[in-house]
C-alpha positions as CSV (number, residue, x, y, z in Angstrom):
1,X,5.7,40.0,-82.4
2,X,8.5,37.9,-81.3
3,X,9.0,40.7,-78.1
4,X,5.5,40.1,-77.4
5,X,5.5,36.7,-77.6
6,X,8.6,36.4,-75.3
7,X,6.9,38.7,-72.9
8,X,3.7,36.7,-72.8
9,X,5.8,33.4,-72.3
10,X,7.9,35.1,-69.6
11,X,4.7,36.5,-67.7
12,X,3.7,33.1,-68.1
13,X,6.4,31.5,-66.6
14,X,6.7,34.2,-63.9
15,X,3.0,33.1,-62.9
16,X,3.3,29.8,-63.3
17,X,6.4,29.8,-60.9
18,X,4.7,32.0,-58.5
19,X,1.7,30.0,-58.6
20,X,3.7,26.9,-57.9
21,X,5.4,28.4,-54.9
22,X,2.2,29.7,-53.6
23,X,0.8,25.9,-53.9
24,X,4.4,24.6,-52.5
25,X,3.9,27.0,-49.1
26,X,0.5,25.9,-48.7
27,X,1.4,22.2,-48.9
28,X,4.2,22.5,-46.6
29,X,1.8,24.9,-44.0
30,X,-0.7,21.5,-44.5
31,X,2.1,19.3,-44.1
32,X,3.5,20.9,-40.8
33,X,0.2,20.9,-39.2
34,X,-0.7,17.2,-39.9
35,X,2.5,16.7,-38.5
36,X,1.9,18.9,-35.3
37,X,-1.4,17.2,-35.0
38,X,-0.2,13.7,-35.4
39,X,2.8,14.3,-32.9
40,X,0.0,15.7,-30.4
41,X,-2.0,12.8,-30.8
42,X,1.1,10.8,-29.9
43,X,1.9,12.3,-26.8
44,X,-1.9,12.2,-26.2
45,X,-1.6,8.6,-26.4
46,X,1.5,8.3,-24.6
47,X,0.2,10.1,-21.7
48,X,-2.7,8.0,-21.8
49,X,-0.9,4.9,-21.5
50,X,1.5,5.7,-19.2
51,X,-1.2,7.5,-16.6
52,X,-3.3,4.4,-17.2
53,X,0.0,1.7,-16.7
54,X,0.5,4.3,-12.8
55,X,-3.3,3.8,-12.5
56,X,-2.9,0.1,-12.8
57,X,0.2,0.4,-10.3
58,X,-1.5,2.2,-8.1
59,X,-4.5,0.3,-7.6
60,X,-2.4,-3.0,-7.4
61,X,-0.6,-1.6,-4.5
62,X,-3.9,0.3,-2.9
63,X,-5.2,-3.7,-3.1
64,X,-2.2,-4.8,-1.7
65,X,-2.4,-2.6,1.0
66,X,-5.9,-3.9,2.2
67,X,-5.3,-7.2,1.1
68,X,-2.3,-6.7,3.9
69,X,-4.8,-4.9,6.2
70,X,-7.0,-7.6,5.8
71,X,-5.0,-10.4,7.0
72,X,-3.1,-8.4,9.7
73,X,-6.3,-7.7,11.2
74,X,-7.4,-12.0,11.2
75,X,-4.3,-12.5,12.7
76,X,-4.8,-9.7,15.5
77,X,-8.4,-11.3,16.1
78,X,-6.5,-14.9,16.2
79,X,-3.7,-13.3,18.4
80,X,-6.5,-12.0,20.8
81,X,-8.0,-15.6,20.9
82,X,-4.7,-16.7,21.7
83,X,-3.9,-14.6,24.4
84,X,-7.5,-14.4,25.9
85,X,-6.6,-18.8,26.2
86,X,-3.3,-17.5,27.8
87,X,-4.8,-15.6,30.3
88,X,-7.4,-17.9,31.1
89,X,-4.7,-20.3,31.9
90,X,-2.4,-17.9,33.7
91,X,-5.5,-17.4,36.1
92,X,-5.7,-21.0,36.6
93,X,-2.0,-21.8,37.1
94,X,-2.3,-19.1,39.7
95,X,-5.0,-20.1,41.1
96,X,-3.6,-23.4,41.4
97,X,-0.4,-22.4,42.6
98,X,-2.2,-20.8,45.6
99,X,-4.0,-23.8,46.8
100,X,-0.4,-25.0,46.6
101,X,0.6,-22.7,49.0
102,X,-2.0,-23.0,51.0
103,X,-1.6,-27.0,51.3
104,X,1.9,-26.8,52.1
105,X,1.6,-23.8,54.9
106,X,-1.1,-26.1,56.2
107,X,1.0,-29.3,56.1
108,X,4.0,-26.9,57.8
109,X,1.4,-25.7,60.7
110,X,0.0,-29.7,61.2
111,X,1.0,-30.9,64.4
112,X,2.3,-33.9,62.8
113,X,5.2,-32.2,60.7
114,X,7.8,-33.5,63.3
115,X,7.0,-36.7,61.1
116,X,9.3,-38.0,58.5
117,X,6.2,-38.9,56.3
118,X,5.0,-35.6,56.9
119,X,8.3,-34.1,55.8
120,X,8.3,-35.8,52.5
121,X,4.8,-34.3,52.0
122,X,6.1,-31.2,52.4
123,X,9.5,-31.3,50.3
124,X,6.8,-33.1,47.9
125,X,4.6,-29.5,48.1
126,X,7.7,-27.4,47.7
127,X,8.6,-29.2,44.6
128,X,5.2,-28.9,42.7
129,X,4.7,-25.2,44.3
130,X,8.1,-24.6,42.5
131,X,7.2,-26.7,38.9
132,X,4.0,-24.4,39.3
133,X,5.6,-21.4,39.4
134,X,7.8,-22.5,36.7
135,X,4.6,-22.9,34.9
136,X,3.5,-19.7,36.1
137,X,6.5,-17.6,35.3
138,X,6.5,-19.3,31.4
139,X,2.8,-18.6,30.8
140,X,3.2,-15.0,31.6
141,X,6.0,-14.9,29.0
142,X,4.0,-15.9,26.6
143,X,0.9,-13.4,27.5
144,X,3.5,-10.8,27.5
145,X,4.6,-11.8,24.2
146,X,1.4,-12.1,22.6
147,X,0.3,-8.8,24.1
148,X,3.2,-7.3,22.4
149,X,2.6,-9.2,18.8
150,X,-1.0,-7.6,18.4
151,X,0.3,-3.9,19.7
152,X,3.0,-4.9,16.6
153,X,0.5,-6.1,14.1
154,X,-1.9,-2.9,15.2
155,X,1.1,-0.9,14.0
156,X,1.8,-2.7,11.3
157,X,-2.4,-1.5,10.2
158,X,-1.8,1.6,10.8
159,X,0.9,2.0,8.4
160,X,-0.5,0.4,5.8
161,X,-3.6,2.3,6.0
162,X,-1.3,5.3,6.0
163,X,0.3,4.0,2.5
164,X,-3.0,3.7,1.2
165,X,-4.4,7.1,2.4
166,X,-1.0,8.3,1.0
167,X,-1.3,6.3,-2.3
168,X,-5.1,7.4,-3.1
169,X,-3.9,11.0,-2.1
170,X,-1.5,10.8,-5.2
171,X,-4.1,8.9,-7.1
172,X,-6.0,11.9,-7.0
173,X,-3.3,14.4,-7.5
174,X,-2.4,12.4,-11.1
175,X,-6.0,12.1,-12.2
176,X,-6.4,16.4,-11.8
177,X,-2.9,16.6,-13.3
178,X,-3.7,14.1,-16.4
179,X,-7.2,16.3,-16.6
180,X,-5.3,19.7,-17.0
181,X,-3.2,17.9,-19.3
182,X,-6.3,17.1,-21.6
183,X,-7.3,19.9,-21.3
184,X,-3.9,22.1,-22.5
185,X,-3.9,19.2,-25.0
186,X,-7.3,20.6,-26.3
187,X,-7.0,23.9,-26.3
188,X,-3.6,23.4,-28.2
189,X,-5.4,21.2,-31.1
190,X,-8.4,23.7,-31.3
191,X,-5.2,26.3,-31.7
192,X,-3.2,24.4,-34.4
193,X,-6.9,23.5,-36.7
194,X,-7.7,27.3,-36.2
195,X,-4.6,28.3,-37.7
């Protein structure tokens, strides 16, 4: 009796242990794949808020860009004003500056230029002929000058809607790259709860 009753207690035992065992490798199995899931679900998370922190970059600068546009192109259209006034006046100081000529060639051809009035006149032309063309000479400067600030600031648009084309171009690129990633990230949980 005492052999059978140390048998029974050791089959016990032995079941008992392997029973335990069997419960141990099941809760580390249920233990590993929380963990799996819950370190999925952070990287989820992560990859959420760092796409949506680029999104937000992104769409900051894309607004920058046509915020930039946008006042590049007022200051072409006050530019244009500008030079449109310039060249307005240009035709008048050249205008002006003809009549000058034309008064003092007339003044030279009078009969009367042997006079010394007459020859004041005409030193008198000369000088405002000359403060004209001063005149002249400066306010073509500045109509070339303004001519070349809008050819600038019409560069200046075209690169900046080249950084936005170039900035909603990746913009799309990271949206189908964060949407393959959801979907590997799927595909993985559905793997991990099947198992």
């Amino acid at each position: 009796m005492k052999i059978l009753l140390s048998i029974a207690t050791f089959l016990i035992l032995s079941l008992s242990m392997n029973a335990q065992s069997n419960f141990n490798t099941q809760a580390m199995q249920q233990n590993r794949q929380m963990h799996q899931q819950m370190n999925a679900q952070n990287q989820k998370w992560a990859s959420e808020r760092a796409s949506a922190d680029q999104q937000w970059q992104m769409r900051t600068m894309m607004n920058q860009s046509m915020n930039k546009v946008g006042k590049t192109e007022k200051k072409i259209s006050n530019e244009e004003k500008n030079k449109q006034k310039l060249e307005e006046k240009t035709a008048k100081l050249n205008s002006d500056l003809k009549k000058q000529q034309d008064q003092l060639t007339a003044l030279q051809n009078s009969k009367n230029s042997s006079n010394n009035d007459s020859q004041k006149e005409v030193e008198k032309k000369k000088e405002q002929i000359s403060k004209s063309e001063e005149k002249l000479n400066k306010s073509k400067n500045e109509l070339e000058a303004s001519s070349k600030k809008i050819e600038d600031l019409k560069k200046e648009i075209e690169i900046s809607l080249t950084e936005k084309a170039e900035l909603e171009k990746k913009d799309k690129e990271d949206k189908e790259r964060k949407q393959k990633q959801e979907e590997i990230n799927q595909a993985l949980l559905k793997n991990m709860k099947s198992n």
